[in-house]
C-alpha positions, 0 to 999 in steps of 0.5 A: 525535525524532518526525516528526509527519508519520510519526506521522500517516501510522502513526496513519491507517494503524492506525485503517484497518486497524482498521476491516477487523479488520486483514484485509490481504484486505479493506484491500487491497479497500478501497484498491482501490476508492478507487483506481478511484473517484479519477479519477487513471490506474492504471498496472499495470507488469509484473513485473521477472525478477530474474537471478541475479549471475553471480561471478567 
């Protein structure tokens, strides 16, 4: 069974890629843009060290 709503996501995200020539460097500039351009707040987080498990 299809999730209509899953399959627009997908069929949008495509025809944007498309669009840059499926360029991850120029998609990524694009929603860049978009995003400084929406007047929301960007929070930028730092990145989390990941430790290594110690076993017993």
């Amino acid at each position: 069974m299809r999730d209509p709503i899953v399959e627009s996501v997908r069929e949008a995200r495509a025809e944007h890629a498309k669009k840059f020539n499926y360029n991850l460097h120029e998609i990524c500039e694009d929603l860049r843009s978009k995003q400084k351009g929406c007047g929301h707040e960007v929070v930028s987080l730092p990145p989390k060290r990941i430790t290594k498990a110690t076993g017993s």
